[in-house]
Every structure is written in structure tokens, then in C-alpha cells.
C-alpha positions, 0 to 999 in steps of 0.5 A: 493574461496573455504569457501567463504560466500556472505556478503549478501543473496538474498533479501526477497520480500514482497508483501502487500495484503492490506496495511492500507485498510481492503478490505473487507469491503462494501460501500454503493452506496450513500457514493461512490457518496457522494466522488465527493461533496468532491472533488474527481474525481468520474467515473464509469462504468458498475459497477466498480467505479474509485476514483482520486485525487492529482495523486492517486487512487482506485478502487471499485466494485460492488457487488452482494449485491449491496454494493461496495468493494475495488478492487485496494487500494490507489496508485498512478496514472500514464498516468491514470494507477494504479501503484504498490508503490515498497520499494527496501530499500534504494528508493521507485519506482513506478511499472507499469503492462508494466514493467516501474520503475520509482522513487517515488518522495516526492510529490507523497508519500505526495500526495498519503498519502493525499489521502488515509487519505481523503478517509478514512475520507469520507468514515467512516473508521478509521484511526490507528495510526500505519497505519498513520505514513507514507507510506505503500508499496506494494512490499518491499525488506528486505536485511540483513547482513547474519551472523548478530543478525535478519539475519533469523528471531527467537526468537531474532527479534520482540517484546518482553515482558521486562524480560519474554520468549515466 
């Protein structure tokens, strides 16, 4: 069909550098080993230090400066293997390194959001409230409606101050 526009564009993927976590921040040795009195799964190796618990994970390392640093975010485990969490906008999947999707289900969100807020708790950091709404992907797919208001961003998406310009 000749001047036939697609109802839709191809999607836009996002992918999260480190949702709710700055991970750059350092733990101690002693908070690290403080997790399993807290009921986590504590392991480690040759100075990388896997944290599990209700089927969730991360990953530290340590340092040069003998200080750990987040290396894999909070996600959920799979056969012991870390997924990728995966918004495609109208389900979440979990993603693993060997290409396997599957669909994420409530009880995994509810138990990886358990998780992560304990391990915030455990270690000191704070929790915002943005961050604790709910779940934070790691590869998020936006499809808009082409043609429609925010279809490419500009002025028009985003917050805006009430009455005033940019």
C-alpha cells in the first residue's frame, strides 16, 4: 500500500544500569557477614560473596581496598543462576545467560521485593520512596502508538511545572 504508515514503531529497549541500588557504594566485610545472622544464605569465594534468599540474589566483590561492591543487583534466581527481570510491557519474563524466558510470576516479584528491601535494611542503606513502589526492571520495552501525544518524546512528555515553560 503505497503511504501506508505502521499503527506501531519498533519498541524501544531500556536497559537499567542499577535499578533502586547505587552500586558504587562499598560494604564492609563485617556488614557482609553480618547478612547470614539475618537469615541469608551467605557464600564465598575467593573474594566474591553470593547473598540468597526466597529464590533472590546479588553478588558482591571484593576490593582492592578490602571493601565489598555490588556486582549483580538483586534479581531472581533461577536453578542457582541469576536472571535478568524483563518488562515487555504487558508481562514481565525472566531472562537467563542461556536464552531461556520464562514468565515472571507474582510470587517471584513478591519475593525478589522482599529481598531487596531486607538487604537494604541489613546493610544501612536507605530506601526511597520512588524506589519502593514496586518492581524495578532491568530490560524494559516502551511501544507507543506512533502518531499519538509522547510518541517521540519532546516538550510535551515529562513533568512540568503548573503554568510555566521549560
Amino acid at each position: 500500500m503505497a503511504g501506508h504508515r505502521p499503527l506501531y514503531r519498533t519498541p524501544v529497549i531500556y536497559y537499567a544500569k542499577s535499578p533502586m541500588w547505587n552500586v558504587e557504594q562499598r560494604f564492609t566485610g563485617k556488614q557482609i557477614e553480618s547478612l547470614a545472622a539475618l537469615g541469608f544464605a551467605v557464600g564465598s569465594t575467593r573474594g566474591v560473596v553470593r547473598v540468597e534468599k526466597y529464590g533472590s540474589g546479588a553478588e558482591f566483590r571484593k576490593g582492592t581496598d578490602e571493601l565489598y561492591q555490588m556486582t549483580v543487583v538483586p534479581t531472581i534466581m533461577l536453578k542457582g543462576r541469576f536472571t535478568r527481570l524483563w518488562d515487555a510491557g504487558y508481562q514481565k519474563f525472566l531472562l537467563t545467560d542461556d536464552g531461556l524466558k520464562l514468565p515472571a510470576l507474582a510470587t517471584h516479584l513478591e519475593n525478589l521485593r522482599r529481598f531487596n528491601e531486607e538487604l537494604l535494611t541489613a546493610l544501612g542503606v536507605p530506601t526511597f520512596y520512588n524506589e519502593a513502589l514496586g518492581s524495578v526492571s532491568q530490560i524494559s520495552v516502551y511501544d507507543r502508538v506512533k502518531g499519538r501525544v509522547g510518541d517521540v518524546p519532546d516538550k510535551t512528555v515529562g513533568a512540568h511545572e503548573p503554568g510555566g515553560s521549560h
